[in-house]
OpenMM code with the backbone's topology and positions (N, CA, C; nanometers):
from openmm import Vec3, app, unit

residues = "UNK UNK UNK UNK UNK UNK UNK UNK UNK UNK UNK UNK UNK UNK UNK UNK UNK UNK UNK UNK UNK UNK UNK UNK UNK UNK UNK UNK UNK UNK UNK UNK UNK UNK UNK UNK UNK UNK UNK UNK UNK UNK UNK UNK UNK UNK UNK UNK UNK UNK UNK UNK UNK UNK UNK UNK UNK UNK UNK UNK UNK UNK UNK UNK UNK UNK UNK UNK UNK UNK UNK UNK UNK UNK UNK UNK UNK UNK UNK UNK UNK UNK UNK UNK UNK UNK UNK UNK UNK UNK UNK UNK UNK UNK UNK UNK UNK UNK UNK UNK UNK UNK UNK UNK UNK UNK UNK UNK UNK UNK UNK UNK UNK UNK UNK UNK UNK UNK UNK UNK UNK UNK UNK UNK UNK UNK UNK UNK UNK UNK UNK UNK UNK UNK UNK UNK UNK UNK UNK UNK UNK UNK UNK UNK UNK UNK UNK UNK UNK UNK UNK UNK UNK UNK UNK UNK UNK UNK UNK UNK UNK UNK".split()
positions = [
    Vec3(-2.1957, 0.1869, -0.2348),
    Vec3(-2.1944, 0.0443, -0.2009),
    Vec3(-2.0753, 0.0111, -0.1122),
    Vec3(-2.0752, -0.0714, -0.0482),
    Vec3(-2.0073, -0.1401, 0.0595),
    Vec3(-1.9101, -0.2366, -0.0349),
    Vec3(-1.9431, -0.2845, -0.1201),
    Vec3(-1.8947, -0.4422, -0.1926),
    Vec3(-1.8348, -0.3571, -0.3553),
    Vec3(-1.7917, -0.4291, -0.4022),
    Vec3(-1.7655, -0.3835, -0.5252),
    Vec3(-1.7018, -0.5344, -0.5888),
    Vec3(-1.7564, -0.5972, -0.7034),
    Vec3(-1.7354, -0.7033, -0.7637),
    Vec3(-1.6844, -0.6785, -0.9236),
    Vec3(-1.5977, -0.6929, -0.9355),
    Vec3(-1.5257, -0.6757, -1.1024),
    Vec3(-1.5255, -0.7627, -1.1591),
    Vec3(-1.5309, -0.8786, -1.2400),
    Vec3(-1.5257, -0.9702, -1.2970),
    Vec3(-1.3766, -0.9141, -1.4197),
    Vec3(-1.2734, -1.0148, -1.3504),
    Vec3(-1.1219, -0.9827, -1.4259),
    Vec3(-1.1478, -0.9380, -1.5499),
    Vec3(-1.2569, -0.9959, -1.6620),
    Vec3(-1.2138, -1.0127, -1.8075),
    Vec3(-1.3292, -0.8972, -1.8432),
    Vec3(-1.3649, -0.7993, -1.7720),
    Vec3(-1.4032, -0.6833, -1.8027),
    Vec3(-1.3137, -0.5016, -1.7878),
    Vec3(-1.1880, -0.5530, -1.8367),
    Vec3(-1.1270, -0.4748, -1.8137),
    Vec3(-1.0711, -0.4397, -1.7176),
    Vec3(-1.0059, -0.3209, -1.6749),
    Vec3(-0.9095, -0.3078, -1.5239),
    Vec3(-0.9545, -0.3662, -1.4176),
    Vec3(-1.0999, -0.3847, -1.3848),
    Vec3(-1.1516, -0.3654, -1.2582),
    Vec3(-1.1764, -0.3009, -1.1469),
    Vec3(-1.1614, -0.3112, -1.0672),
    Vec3(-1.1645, -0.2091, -0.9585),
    Vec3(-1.0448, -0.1063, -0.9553),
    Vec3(-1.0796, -0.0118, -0.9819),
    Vec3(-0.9749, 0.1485, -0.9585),
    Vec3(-0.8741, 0.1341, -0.8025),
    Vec3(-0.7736, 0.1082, -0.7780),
    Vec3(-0.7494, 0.1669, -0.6371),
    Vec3(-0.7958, 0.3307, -0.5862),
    Vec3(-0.8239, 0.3934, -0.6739),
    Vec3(-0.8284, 0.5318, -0.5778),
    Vec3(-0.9916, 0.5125, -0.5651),
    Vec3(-1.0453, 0.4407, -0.6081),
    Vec3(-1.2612, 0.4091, -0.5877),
    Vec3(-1.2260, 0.3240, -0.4304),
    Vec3(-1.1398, 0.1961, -0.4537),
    Vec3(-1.0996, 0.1510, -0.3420),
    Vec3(-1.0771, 0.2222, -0.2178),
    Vec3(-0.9609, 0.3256, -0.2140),
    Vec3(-0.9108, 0.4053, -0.1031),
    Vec3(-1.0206, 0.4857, -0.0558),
    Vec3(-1.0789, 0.5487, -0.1833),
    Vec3(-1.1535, 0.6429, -0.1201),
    Vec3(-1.2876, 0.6059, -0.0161),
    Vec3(-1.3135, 0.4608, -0.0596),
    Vec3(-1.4496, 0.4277, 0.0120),
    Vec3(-1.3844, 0.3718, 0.1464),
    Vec3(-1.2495, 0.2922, 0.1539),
    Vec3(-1.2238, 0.2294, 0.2601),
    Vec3(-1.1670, 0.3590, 0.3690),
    Vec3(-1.1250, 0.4771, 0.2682),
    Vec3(-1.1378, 0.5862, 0.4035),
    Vec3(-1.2867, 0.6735, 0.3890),
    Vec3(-1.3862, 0.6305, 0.3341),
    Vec3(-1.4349, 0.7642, 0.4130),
    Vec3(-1.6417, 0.7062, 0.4553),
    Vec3(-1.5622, 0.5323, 0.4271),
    Vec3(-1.7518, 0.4554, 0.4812),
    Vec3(-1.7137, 0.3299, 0.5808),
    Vec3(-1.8135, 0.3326, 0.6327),
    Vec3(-1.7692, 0.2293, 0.7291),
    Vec3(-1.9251, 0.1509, 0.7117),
    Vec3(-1.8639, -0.0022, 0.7063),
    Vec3(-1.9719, -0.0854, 0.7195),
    Vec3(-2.0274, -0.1907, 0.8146),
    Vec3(-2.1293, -0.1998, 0.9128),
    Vec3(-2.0925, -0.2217, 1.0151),
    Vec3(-2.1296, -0.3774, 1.0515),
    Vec3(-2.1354, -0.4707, 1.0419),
    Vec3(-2.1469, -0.5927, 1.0633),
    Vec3(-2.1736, -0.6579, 1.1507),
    Vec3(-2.3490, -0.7101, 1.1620),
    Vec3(-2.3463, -0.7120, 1.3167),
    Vec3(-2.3545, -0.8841, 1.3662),
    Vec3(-2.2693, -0.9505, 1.4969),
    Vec3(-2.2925, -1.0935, 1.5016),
    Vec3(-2.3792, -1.1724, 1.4677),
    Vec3(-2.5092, -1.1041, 1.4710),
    Vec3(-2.6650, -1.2007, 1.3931),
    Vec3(-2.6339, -1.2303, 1.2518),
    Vec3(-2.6015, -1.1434, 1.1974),
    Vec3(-2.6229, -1.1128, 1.0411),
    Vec3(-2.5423, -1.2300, 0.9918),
    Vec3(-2.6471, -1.2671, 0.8915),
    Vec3(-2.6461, -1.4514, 0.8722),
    Vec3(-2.5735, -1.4340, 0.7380),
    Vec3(-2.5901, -1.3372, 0.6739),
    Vec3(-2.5072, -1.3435, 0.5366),
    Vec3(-2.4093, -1.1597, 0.5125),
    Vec3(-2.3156, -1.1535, 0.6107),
    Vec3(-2.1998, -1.0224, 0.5913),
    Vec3(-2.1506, -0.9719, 0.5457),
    Vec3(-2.2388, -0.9633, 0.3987),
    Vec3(-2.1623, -0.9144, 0.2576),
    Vec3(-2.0603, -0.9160, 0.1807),
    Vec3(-1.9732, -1.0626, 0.2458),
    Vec3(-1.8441, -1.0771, 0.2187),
    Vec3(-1.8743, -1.2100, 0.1196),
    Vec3(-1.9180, -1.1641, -0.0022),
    Vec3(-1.9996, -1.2555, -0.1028),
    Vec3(-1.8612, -1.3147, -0.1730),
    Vec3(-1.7631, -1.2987, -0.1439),
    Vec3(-1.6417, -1.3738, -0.1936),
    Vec3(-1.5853, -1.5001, -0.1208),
    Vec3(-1.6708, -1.4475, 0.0139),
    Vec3(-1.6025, -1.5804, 0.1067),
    Vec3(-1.7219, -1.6935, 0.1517),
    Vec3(-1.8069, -1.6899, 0.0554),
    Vec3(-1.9473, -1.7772, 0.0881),
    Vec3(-1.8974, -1.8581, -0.0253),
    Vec3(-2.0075, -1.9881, -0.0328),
    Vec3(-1.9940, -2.1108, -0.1243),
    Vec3(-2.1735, -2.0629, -0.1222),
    Vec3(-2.2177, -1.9904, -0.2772),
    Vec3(-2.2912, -1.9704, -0.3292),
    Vec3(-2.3629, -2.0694, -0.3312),
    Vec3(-2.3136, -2.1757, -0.4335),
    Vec3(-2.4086, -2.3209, -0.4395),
    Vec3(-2.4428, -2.3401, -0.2912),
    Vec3(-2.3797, -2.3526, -0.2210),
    Vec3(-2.4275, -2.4484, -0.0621),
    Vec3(-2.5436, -2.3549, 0.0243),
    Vec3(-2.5368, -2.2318, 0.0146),
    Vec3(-2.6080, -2.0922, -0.0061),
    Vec3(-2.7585, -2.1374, -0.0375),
    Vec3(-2.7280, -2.1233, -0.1832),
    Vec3(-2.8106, -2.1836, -0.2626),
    Vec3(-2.9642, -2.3224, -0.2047),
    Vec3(-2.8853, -2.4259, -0.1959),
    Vec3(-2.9209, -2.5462, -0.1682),
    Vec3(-2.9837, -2.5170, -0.0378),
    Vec3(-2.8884, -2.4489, 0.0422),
    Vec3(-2.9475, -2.4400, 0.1912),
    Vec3(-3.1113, -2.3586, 0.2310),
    Vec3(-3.0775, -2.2166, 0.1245),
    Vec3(-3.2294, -2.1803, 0.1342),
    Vec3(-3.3423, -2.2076, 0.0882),
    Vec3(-3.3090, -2.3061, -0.0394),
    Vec3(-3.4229, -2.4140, -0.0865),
    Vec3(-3.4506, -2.4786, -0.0037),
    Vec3(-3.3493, -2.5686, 0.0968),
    Vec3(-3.3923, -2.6470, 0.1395),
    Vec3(-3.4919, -2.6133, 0.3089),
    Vec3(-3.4613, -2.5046, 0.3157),
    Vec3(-3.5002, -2.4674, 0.3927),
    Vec3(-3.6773, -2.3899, 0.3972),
    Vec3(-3.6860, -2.3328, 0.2837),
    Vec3(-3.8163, -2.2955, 0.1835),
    Vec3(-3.8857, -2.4219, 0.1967),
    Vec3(-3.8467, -2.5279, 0.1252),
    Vec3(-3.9113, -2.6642, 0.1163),
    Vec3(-4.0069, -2.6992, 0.2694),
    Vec3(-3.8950, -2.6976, 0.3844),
    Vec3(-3.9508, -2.7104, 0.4759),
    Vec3(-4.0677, -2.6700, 0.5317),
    Vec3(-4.0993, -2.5503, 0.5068),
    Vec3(-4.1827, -2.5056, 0.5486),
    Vec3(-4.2923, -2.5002, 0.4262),
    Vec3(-4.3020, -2.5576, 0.3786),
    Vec3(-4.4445, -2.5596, 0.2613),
    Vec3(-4.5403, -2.6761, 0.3548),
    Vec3(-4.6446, -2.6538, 0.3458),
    Vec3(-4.7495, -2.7107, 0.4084),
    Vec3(-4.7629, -2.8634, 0.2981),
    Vec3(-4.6700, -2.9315, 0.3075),
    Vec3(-4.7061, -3.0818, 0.1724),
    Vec3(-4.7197, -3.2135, 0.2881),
    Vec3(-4.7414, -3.2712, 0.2478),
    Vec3(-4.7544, -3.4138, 0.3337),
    Vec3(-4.6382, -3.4722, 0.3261),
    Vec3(-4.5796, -3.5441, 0.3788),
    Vec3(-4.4353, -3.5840, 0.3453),
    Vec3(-4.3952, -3.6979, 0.2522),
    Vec3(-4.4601, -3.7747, 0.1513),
    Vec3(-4.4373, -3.8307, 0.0302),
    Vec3(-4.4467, -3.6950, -0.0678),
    Vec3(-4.4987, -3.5846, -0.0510),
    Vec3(-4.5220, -3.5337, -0.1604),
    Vec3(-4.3517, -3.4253, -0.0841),
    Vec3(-4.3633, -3.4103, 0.0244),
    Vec3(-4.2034, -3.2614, 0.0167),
    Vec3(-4.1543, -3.3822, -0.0422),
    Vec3(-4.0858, -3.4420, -0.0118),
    Vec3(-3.9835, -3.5487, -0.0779),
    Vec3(-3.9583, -3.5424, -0.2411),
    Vec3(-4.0714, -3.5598, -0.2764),
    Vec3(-4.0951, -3.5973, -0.4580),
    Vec3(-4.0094, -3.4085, -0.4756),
    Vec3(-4.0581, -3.2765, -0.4069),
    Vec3(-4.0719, -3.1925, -0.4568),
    Vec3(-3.9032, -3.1330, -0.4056),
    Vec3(-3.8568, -3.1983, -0.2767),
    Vec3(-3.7515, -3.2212, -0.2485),
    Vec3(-3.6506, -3.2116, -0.3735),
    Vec3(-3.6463, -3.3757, -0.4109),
    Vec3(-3.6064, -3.4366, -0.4931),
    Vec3(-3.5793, -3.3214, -0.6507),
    Vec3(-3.7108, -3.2910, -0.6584),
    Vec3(-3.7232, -3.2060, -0.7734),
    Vec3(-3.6568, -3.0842, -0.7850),
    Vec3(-3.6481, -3.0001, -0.6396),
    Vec3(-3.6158, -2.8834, -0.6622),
    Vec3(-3.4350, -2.8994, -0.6338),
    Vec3(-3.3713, -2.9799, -0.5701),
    Vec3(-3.2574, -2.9938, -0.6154),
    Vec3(-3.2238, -3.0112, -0.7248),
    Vec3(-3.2902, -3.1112, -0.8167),
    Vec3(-3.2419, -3.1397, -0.9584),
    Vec3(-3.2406, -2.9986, -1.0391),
    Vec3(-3.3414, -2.9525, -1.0517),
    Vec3(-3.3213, -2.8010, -1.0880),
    Vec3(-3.2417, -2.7047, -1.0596),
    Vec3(-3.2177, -2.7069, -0.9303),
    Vec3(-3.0930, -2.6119, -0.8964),
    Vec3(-3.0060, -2.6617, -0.9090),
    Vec3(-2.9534, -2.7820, -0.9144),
    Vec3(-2.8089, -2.8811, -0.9734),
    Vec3(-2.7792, -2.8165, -1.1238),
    Vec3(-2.8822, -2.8210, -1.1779),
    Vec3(-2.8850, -2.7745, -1.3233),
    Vec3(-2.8873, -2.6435, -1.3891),
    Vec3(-2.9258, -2.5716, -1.2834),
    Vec3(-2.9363, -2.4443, -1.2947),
    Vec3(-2.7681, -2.3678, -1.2297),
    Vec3(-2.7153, -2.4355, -1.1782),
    Vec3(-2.5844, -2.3837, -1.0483),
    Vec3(-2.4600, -2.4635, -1.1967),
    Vec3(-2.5113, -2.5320, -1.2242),
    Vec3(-2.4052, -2.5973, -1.3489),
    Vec3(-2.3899, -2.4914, -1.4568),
    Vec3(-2.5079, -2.4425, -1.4641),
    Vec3(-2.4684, -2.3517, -1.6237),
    Vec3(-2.3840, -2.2685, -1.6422),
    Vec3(-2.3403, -2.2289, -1.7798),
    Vec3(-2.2267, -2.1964, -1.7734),
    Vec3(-2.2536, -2.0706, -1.7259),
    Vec3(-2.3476, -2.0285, -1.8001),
    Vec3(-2.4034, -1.8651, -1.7365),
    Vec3(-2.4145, -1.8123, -1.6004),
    Vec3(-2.4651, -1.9147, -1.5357),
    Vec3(-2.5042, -1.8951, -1.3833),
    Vec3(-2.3712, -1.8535, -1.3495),
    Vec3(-2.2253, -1.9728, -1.3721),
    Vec3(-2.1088, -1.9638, -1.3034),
    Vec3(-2.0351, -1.8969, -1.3688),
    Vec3(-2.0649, -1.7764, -1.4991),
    Vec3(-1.9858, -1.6820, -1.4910),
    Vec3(-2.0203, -1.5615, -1.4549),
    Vec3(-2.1468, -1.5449, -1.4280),
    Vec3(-2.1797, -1.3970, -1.4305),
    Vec3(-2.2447, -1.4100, -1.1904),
    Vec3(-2.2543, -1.4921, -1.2105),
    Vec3(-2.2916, -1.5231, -1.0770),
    Vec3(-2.1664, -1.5669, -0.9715),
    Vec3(-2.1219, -1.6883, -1.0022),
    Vec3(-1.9912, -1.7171, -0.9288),
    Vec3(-1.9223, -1.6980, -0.9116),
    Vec3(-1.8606, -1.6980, -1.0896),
    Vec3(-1.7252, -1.6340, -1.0633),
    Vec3(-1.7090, -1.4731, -1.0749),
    Vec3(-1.7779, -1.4187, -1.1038),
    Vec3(-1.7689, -1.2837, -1.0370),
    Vec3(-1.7948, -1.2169, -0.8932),
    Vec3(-1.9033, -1.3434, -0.8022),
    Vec3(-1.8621, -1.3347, -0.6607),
    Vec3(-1.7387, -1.3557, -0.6198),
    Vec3(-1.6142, -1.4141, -0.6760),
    Vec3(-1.5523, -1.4469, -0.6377),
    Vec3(-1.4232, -1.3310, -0.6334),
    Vec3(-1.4375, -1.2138, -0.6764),
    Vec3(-1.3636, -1.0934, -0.6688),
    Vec3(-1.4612, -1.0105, -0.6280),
    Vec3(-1.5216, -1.0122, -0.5199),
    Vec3(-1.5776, -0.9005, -0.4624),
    Vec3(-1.4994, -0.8475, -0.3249),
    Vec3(-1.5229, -0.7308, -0.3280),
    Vec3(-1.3987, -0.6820, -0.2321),
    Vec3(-1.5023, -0.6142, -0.1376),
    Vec3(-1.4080, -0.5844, -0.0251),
    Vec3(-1.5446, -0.5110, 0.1066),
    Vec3(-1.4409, -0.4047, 0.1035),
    Vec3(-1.5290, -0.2429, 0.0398),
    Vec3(-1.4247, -0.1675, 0.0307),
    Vec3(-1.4493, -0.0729, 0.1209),
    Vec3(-1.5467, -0.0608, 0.2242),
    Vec3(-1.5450, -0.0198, 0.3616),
    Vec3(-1.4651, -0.0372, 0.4337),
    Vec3(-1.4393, 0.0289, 0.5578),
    Vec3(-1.3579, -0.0004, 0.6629),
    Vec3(-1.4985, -0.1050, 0.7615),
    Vec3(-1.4624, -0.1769, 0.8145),
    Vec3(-1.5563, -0.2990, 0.8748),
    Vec3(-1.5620, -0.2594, 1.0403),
    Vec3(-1.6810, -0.2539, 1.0666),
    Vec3(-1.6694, -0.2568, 1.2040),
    Vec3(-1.8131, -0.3853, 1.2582),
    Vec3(-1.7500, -0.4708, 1.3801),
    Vec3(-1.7945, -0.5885, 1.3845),
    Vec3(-1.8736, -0.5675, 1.5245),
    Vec3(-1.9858, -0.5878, 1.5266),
    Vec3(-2.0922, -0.5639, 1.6549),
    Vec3(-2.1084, -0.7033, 1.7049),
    Vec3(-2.0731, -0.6784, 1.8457),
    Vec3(-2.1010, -0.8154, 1.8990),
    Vec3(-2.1059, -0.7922, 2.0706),
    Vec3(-2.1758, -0.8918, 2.1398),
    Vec3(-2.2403, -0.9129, 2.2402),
    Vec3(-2.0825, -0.9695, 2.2930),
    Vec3(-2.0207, -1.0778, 2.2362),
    Vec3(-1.9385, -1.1374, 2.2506),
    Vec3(-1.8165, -1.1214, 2.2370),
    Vec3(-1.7310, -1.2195, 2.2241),
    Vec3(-1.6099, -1.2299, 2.1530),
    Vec3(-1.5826, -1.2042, 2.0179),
    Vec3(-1.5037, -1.1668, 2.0208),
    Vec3(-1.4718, -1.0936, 1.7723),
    Vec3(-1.4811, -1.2743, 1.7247),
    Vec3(-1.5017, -1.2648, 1.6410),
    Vec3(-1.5106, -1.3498, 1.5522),
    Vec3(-1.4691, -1.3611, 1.4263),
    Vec3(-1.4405, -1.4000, 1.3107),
    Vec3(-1.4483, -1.4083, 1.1432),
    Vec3(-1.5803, -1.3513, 1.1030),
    Vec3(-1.5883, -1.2402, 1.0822),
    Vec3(-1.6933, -1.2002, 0.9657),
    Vec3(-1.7632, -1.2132, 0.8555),
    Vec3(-1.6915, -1.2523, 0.8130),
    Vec3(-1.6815, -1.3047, 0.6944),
    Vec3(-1.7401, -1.4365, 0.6211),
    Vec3(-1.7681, -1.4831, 0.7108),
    Vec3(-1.7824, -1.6300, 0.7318),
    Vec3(-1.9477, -1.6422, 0.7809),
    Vec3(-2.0213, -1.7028, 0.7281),
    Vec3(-2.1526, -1.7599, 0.7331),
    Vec3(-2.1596, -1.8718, 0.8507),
    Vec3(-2.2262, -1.8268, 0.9673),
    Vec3(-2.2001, -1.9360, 1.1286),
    Vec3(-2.2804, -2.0697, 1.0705),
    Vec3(-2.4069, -2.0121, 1.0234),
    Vec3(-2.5142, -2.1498, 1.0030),
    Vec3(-2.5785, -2.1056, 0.7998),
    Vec3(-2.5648, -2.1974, 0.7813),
    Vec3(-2.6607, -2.1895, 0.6835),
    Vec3(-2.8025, -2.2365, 0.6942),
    Vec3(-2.8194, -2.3081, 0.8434),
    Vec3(-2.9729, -2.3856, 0.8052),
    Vec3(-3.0177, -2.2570, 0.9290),
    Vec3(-2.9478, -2.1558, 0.9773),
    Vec3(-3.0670, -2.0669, 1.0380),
    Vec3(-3.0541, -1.8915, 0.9681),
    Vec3(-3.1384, -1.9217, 0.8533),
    Vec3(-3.1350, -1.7997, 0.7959),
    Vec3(-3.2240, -1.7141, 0.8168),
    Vec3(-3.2341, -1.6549, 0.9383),
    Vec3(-3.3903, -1.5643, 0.9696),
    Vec3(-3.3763, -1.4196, 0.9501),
    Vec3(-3.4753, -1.3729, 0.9441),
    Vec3(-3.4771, -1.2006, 0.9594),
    Vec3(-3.3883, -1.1639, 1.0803),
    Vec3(-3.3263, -1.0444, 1.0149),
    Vec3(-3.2666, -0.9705, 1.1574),
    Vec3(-3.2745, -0.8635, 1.1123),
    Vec3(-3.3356, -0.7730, 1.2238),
    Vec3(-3.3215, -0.6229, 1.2746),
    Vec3(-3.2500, -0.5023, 1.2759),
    Vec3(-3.2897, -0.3904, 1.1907),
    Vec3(-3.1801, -0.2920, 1.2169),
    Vec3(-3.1825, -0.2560, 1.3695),
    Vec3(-3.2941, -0.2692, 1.4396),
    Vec3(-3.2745, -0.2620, 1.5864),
    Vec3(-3.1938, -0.3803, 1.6419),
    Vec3(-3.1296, -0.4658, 1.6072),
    Vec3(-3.0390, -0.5662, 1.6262),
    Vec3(-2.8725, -0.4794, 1.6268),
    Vec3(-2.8836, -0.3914, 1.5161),
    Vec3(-2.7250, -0.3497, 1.5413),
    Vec3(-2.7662, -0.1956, 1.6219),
    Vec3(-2.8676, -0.1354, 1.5789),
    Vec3(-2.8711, 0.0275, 1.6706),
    Vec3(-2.8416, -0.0447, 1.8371),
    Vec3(-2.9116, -0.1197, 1.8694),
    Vec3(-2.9180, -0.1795, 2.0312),
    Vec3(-2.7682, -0.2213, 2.0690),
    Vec3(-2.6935, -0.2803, 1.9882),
    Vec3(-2.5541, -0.3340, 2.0368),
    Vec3(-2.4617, -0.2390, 1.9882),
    Vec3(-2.4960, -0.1309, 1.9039),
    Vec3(-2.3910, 0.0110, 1.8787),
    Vec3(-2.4072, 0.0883, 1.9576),
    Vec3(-2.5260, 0.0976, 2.0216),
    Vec3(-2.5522, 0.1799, 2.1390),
    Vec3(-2.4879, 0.1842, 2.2602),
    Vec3(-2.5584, 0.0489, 2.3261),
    Vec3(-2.4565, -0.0775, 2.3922),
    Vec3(-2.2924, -0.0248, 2.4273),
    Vec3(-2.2615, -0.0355, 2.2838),
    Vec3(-2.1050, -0.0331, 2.3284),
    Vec3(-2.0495, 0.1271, 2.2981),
    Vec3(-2.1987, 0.2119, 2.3139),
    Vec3(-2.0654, 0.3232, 2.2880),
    Vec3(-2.1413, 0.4193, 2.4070),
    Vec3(-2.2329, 0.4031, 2.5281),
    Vec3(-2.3076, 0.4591, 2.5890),
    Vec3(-2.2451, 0.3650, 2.7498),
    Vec3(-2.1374, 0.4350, 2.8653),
    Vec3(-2.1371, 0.3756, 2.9987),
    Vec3(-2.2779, 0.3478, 3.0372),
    Vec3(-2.2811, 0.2354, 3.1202),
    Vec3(-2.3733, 0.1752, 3.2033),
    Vec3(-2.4858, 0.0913, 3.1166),
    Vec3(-2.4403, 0.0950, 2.9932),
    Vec3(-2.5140, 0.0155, 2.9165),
    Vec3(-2.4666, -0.1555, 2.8917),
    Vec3(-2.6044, -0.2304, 2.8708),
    Vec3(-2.5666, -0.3880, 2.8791),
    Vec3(-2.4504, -0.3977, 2.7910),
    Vec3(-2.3394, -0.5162, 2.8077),
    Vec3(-2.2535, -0.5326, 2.7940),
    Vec3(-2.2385, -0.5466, 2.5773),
    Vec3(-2.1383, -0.4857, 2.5464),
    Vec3(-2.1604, -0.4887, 2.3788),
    Vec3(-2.0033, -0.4492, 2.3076),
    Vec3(-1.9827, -0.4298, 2.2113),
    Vec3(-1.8036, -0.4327, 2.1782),
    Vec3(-1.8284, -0.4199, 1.9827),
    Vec3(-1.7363, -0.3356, 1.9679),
    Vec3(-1.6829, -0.3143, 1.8081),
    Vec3(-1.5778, -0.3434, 1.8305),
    Vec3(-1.5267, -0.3854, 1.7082),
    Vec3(-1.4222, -0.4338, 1.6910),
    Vec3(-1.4070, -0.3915, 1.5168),
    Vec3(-1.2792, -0.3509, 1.5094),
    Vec3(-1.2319, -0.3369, 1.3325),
    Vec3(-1.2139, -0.4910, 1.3024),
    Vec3(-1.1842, -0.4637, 1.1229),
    Vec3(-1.1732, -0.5953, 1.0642),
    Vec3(-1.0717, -0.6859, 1.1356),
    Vec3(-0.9588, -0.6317, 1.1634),
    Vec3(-0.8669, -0.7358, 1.2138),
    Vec3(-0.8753, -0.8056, 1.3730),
    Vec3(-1.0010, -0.7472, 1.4353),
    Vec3(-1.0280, -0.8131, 1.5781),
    Vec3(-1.0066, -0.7128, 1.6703),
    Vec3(-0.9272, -0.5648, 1.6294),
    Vec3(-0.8730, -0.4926, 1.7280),
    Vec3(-0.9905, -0.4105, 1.7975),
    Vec3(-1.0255, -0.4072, 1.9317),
    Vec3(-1.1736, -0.3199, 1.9985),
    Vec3(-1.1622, -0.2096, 1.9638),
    Vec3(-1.2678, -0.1222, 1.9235),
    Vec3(-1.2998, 0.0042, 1.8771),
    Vec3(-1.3425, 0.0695, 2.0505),
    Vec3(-1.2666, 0.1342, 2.1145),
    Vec3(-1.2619, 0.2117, 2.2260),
    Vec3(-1.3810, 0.3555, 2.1647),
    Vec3(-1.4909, 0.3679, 2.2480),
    Vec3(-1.5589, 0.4981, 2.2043),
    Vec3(-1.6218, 0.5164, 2.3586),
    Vec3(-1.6461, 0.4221, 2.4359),
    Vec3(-1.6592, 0.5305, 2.5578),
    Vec3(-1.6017, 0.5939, 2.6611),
    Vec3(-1.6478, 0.6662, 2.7377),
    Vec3(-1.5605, 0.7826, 2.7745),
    Vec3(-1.5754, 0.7347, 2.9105),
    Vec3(-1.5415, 0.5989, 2.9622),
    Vec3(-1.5926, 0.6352, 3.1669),
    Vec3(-1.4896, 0.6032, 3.1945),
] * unit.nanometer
topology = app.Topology()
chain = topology.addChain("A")
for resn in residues:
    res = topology.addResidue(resn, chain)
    for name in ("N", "CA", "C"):
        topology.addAtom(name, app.Element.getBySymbol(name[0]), res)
């Protein structure tokens, strides 16, 4: 695994040498599309949450007095369901110590960015492992359309040779 989540009050938690060993010897690669970057410590779960309901909702074939009513409904449920105590200990707050124990490498067309960080919550679509093979390619093949890695801290990952 890429992630590793301990929840404090289960004992030590995460080992540093499980740590070291994965952050030297896996790399995880993160590509600019990718709508949710496995960095499940730095998301707001609930808003997460809410956003892909609300977004589900949308697209149900209802007439619009009836999405509304069902609107209405399926928030109240997830209000109630995101409250429990259960949900927010075994769900939340144990997202909330998850560590990225890979070394990170960030695929992008563009400029580096925060990784970490969720751009949109209301456009959560499928994306492609041909989405990152095409822009790893990209940036590690001369004469290919323009593409760039970058490590976690922003610094460019240099791999071609022209």
């Amino acid at each position: 695994p890429s992630i590793c989540g301990a929840y404090p009050h289960d004992g030590d938690g995460l080992h540093p040498d499980l740590a070291a060993f994965m952050h030297e010897r896996s790399i995880n690669y993160v590509h600019e599309d990718d709508p949710c970057p496995r960095a499940w410590a730095h998301l707001d779960i609930e808003q997460l949450v809410i956003a892909l309901a609300q977004q589900q909702l949308e697209q149900l074939p209802l007439p619009s007095a009836v999405r509304g009513r069902a609107h209405d409904f399926t928030l109240r449920r997830l209000s109630d369901m995101l409250a429990r105590t259960d949900f927010q200990q075994h769900v939340l707050d144990t997202a909330k110590h998850y560590q990225e124990l890979s070394t990170i490498r960030f695929l992008t067309r563009g400029a580096f960015r925060n990784w970490t960080t969720m751009k949109k919550f209301d456009q959560l679509t499928d994306h492609y492992i041909s989405s990152y093979m095409n822009c790893l390619r990209d940036a590690t093949y001369p004469g290919s359309r323009p593409a760039s890695v970058f490590d976690e801290r922003g610094n460019p990952v240099q791999w071609r040779s022209e």
